[in-house]
VOGU-3710 file (C-alpha; in Angstrom, 3 decimals, decimal comma):
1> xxxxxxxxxx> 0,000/0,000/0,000  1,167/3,206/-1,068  0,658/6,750/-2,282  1,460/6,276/-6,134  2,563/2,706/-7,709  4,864/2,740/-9,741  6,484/5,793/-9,232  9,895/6,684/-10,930  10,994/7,728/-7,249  10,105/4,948/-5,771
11> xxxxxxxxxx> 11,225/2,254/-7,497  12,943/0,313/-4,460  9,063/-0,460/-3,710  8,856/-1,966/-6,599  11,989/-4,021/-6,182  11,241/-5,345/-2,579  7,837/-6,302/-4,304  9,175/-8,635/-6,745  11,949/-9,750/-4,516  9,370/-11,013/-2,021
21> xxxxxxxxxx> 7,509/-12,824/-4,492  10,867/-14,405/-5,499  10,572/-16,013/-1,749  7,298/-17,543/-2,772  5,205/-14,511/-1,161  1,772/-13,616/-2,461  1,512/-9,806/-2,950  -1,127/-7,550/-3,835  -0,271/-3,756/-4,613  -2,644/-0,949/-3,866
31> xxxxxxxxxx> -2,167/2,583/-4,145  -4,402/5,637/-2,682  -4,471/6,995/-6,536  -3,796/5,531/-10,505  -0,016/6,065/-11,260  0,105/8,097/-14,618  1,739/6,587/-17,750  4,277/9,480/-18,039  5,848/7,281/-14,743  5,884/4,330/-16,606
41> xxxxxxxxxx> 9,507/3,597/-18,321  9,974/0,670/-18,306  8,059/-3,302/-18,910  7,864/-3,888/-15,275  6,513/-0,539/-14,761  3,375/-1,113/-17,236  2,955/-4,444/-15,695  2,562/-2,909/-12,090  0,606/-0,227/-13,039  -1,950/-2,735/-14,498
51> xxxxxxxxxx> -2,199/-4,989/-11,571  -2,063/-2,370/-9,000  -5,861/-1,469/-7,481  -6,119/2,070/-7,228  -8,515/4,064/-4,919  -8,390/7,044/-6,615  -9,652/8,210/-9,037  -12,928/6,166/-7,562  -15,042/2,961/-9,011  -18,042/4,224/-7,529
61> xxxxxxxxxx> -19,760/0,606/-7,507  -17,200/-0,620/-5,644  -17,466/2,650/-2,980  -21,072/1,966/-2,677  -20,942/-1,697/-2,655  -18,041/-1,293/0,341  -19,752/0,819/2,045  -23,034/-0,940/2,464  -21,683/-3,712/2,811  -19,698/-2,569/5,704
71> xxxxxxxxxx> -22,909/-0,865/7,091  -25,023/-3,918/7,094  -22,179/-6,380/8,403  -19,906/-4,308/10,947  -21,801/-0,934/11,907  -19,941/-0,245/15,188  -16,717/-0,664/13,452  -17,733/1,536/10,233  -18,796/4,092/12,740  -15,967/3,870/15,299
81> xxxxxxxxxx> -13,587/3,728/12,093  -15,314/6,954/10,783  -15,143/8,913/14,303  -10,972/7,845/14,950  -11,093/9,693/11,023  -12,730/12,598/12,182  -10,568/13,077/15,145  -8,255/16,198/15,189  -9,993/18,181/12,836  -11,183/20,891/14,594
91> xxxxxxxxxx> -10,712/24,606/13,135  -9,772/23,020/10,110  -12,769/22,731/7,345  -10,512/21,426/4,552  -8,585/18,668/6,783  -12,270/17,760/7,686  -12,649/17,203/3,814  -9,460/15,582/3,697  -10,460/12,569/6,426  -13,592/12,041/5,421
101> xxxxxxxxxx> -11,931/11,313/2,068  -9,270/9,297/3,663  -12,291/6,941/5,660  -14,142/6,582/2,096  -11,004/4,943/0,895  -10,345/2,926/3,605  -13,559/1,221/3,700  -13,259/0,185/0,297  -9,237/-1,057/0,751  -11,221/-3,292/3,685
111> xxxxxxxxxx> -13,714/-4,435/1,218  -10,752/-5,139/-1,608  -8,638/-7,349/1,077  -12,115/-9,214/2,465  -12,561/-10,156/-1,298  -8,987/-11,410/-2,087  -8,447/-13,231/1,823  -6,094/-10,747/2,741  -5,036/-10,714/6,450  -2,231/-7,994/6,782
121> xxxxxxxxxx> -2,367/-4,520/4,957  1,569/-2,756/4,694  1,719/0,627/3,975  5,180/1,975/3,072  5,108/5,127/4,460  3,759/7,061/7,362  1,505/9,525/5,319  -1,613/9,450/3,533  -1,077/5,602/2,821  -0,803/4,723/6,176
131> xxxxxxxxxx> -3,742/6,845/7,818  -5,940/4,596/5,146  -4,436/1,495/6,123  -4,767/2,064/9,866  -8,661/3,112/9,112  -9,138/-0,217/6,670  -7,763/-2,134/10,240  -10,347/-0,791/11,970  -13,068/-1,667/10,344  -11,888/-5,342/9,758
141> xxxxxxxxxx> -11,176/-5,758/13,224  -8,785/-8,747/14,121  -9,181/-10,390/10,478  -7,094/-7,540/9,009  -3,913/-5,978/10,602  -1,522/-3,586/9,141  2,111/-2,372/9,891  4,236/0,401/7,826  7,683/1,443/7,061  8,992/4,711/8,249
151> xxxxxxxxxx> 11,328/6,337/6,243  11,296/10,296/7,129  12,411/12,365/6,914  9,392/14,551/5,894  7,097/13,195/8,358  9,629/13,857/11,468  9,145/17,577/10,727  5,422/17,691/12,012  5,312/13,992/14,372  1,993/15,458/15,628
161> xxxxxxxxxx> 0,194/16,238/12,171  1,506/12,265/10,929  0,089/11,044/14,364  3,280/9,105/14,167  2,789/7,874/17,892  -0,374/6,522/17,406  0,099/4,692/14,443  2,976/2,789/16,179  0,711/2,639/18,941  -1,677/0,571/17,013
171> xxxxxxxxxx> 0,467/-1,405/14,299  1,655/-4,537/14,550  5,053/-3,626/13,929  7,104/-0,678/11,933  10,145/-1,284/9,762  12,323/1,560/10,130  14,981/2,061/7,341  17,311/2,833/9,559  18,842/3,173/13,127  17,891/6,916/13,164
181> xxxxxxxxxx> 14,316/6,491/11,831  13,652/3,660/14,772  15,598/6,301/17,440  12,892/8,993/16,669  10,026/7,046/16,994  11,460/5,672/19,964  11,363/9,263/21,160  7,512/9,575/21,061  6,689/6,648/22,225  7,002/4,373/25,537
191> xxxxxxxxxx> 9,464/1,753/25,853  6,466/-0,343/25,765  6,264/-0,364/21,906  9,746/-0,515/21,014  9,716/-4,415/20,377  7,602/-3,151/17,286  10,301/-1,335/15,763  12,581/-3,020/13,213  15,095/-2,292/11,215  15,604/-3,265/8,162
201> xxxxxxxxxx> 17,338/-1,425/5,446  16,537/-0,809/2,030  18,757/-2,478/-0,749  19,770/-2,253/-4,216  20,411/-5,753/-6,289  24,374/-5,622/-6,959  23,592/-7,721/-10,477  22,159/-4,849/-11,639  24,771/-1,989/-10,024  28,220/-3,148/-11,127
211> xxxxxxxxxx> 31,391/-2,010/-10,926  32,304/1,063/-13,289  35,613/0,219/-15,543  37,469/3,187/-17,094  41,274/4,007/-16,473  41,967/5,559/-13,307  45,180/7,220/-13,676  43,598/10,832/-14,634  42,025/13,867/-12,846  38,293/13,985/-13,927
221> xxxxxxxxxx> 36,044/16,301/-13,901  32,692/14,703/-14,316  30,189/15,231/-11,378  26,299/13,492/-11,093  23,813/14,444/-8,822  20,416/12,388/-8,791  17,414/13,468/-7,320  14,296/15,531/-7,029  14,647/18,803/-7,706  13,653/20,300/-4,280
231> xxxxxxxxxx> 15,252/22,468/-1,714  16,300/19,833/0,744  18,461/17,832/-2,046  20,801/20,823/-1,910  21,396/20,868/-5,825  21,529/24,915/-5,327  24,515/24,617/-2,989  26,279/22,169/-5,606  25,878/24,056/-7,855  27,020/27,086/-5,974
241> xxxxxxxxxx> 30,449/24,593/-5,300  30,987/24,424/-9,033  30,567/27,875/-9,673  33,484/28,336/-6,697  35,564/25,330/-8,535  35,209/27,235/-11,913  36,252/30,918/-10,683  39,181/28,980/-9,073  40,372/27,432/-12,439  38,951/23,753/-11,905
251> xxxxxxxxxx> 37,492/22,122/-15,290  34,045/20,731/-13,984  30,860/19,709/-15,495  27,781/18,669/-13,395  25,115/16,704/-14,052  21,556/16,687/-12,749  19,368/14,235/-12,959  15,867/14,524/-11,938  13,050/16,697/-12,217  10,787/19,318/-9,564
261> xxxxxxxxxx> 8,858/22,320/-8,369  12,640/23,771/-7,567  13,890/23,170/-11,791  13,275/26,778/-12,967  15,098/28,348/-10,059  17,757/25,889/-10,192  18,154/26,773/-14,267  18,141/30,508/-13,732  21,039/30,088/-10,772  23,127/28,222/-13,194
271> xxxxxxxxxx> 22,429/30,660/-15,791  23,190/33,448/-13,694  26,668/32,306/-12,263  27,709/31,658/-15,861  27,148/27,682/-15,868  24,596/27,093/-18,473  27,843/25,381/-20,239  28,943/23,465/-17,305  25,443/21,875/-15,543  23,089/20,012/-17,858
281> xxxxxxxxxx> 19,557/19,479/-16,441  18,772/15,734/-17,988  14,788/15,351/-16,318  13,710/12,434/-14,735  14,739/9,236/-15,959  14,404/5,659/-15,638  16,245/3,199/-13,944  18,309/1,820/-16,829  18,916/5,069/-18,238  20,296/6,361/-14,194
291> xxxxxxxxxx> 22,693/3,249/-14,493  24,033/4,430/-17,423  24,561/8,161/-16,627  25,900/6,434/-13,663  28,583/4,753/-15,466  29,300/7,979/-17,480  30,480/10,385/-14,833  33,108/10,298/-11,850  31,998/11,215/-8,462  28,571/10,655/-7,294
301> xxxxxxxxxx> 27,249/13,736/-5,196  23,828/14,314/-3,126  24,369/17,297/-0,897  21,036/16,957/0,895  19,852/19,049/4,190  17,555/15,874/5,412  17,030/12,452/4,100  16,455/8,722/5,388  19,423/6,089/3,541  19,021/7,330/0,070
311> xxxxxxxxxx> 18,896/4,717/-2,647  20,500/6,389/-5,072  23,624/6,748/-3,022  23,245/2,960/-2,945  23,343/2,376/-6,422  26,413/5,041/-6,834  27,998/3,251/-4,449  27,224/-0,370/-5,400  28,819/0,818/-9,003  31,951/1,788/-7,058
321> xxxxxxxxxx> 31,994/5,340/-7,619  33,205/7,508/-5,099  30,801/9,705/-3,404  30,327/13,136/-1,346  27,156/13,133/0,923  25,958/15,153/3,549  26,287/14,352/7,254  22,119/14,098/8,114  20,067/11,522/9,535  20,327/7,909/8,220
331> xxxxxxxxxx> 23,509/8,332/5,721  26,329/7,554/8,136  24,867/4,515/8,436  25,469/3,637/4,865  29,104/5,885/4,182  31,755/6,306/6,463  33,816/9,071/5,939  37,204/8,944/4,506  36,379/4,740/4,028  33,632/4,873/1,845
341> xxxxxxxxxx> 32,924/7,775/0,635  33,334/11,565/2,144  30,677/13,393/4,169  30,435/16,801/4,524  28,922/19,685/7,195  24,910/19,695/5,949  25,154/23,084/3,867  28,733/23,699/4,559  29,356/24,942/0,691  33,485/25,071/2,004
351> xxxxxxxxxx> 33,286/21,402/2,576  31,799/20,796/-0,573  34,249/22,420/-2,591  36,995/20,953/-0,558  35,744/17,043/-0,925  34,845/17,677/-5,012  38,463/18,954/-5,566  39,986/16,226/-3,398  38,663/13,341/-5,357  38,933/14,948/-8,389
361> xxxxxxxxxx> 42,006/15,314/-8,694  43,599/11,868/-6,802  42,894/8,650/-9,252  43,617/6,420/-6,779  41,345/8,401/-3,821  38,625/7,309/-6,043  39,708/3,828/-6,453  39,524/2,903/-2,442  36,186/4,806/-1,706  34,582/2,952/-4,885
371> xxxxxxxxxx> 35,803/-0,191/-3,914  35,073/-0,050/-0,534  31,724/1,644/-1,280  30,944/-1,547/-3,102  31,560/-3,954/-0,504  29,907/-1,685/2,373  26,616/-1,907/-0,113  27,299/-5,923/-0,227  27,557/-5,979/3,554  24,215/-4,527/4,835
381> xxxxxxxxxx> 22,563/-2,837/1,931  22,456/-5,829/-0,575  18,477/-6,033/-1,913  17,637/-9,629/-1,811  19,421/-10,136/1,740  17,094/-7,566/3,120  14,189/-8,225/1,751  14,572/-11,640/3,091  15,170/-10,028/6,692  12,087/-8,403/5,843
391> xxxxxxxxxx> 10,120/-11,480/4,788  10,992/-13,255/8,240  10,001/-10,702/10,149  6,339/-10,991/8,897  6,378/-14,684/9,118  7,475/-14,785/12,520  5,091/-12,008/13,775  2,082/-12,962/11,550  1,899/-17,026/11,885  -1,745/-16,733/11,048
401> xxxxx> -0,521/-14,897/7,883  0,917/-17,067/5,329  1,186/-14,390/2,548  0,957/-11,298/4,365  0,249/-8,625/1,218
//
């Protein structure tokens, strides 16, 4: 369960879905609304797209079947579902709007999973998706439980308006991506729920993310950045860093790849500190085509102000190219700095410039944080290992669940 399926950003759902069926699991895929085609790049994407049941926009004979249904079979869940939606909306007319919504779908996700035998709803993330999931739970009562990944870091900036605390209160368990994400929900709730956090990391299939060969005896001067185009990726302060690296007489191009509300801004800054020539904007693209501007360039770089364990920095890393990362949240739990990549002051556009001209111009500097970027990425952050962690955590937790979905 999840926002948007498939979504070019969130294609590591899509991988842990087809690596759990590769363990024998049975999976459905629902999503609160119908992803569009223009997300679609690939086979696999069409596929999921096609099998995925999507609440929005809504099959009105199956809303008004659900909801009848639910009516005339469970009225004192429906109803206590439909208050727990209501809750907290005071003084806010359009968040009233907004849950009533929310219960509409959830009564018909209930309705989906009585049909198909499903006993255990996961949502992966702790916003919009989830509030539906926990409201489907509800109204099925003990025949349907539900659980949810938390990633952040968007929904640690407002804890309250997520009503992170209560949904850990009342899931059966959370996967947290990382050690971080688990530490902040263990700081809103009582020691009493901790045994429902676990962490389990997300992964990237190493078939897929090789190792980069091209001589390594030169300076280079190739940089990639991949990402949404927002404020907290911090592609304004990289490019700010280039613009330094230029007016000091380094030869560096930048690429972005990615697209976002922040593109326009981001096009005029490199316009107006004279990089039009040096940054190329290359959009959004699909997985395949990443790899391969992957394998094109020479230092990976994501300068973000707040993240979880980014999977791009996975792949960069799984490919052995040396990277530069901020020092936030979840990421030095995936790089160590100085071992497998370098990590940088969040914002600190003097460390930025300082790590870009370091392993641009040393060969061999590049060599050992590739290399042992690689094998960090084998050792904890390999796809099919975790998603196997993953699979027996719902099979010891849900015995009554033999294909939780």
């Amino acid at each position: 369960m999840t926002t948007g399926y498939p979504y070019v950003s969130h294609t590591f759902i899509q991988n842990e879905v087809l690596a759990l069926r590769e363990l024998g699991a049975e999976v459905e895929t629902f999503a609160l609304r119908r992803a569009p085609l223009s997300e679609c790049r690939t086979q696999a994407d069409h596929a999921a797209r096609e099998t995925t049941y999507a609440l929005r926009p809504p099959r009105w004979r199956d809303y008004l079947g659900a909801h009848f249904g639910a009516l005339r079979t469970r009225p004192h869940r429906y109803f206590r579902a439909l208050t727990a939606a209501l809750g907290g909306t005071e003084g806010a007319p359009s968040r009233l709007l907004h849950r009533l919504a929310y219960f509409a779908q959830a009564v018909v996700l209930w309705d989906r999973c009585r049909l198909a035998g499903i006993r255990h709803l996961h949502a992966h993330f702790a916003n919009v998706s989830s509030d539906v999931a926990l409201l489907a739970s509800m109204v099925g009562g003990d025949a349907l439980g539900w659980s949810f990944t938390m990633h952040g870091p968007t929904e640690f900036y407002n804890v309250r308006h997520y009503a992170l605390a209560n949904k850990v209160r009342r899931a059966r368990f959370v996967v947290c991506v990382s050690n971080f994400a688990r530490s902040q929900l263990m700081a809103i709730t009582s020691p009493g729920h901790w045994d429902k956090l676990y962490v389990v990391h997300c992964g990237v299939d190493l078939k897929r993310f090789t190792p980069i060969e091209r001589p390594r005896s030169r300076e280079s001067n190739s940089v990639t950045c991949v990402g949404r185009l927002v404020p907290e990726k911090g592609q304004a302060l990289l490019i700010e860093a280039v613009a330094r690296m230029k007016d000091a007489g380094h030869d560096v191009s930048l690429m972005l790849v990615g697209d976002g509300p922040d593109r326009a801004a981001l096009e005029s800054e490199a316009t107006r500190r004279g990089l039009r020539g040096e940054v190329s904007f290359l959009g959004a693209l699909s997985p395949p085509q990443v790899a391969q501007t992957l394998r094109e360039t020479d230092v990976f770089c994501l300068p973000s102000f707040a993240e979880g364990v980014p999977i791009v920095l996975m792949e960069a890393m799984a490919m052995q190219l040396p990277v530069i990362t901020s020092r936030v949240m979840g990421i030095p739990e995936l790089v160590e700095d100085g071992v497998s990549g370098r990590l940088i002051r969040p914002g600190s556009s003097e460390d930025l410039v300082e790590a870009l001209a370091e392993l641009l111009s040393d060969p061999e500097l590049r060599r050992r944080l590739g290399q042992a970027a690689r094998a960090r990425v084998a050792a904890e952050f390999e796809l099919r290992a975790n998603v196997r962690r993953l699979w027996s955590i719902y099979t010891e937790l849900l015995p009554d669940t033999a294909n939780p979905r």
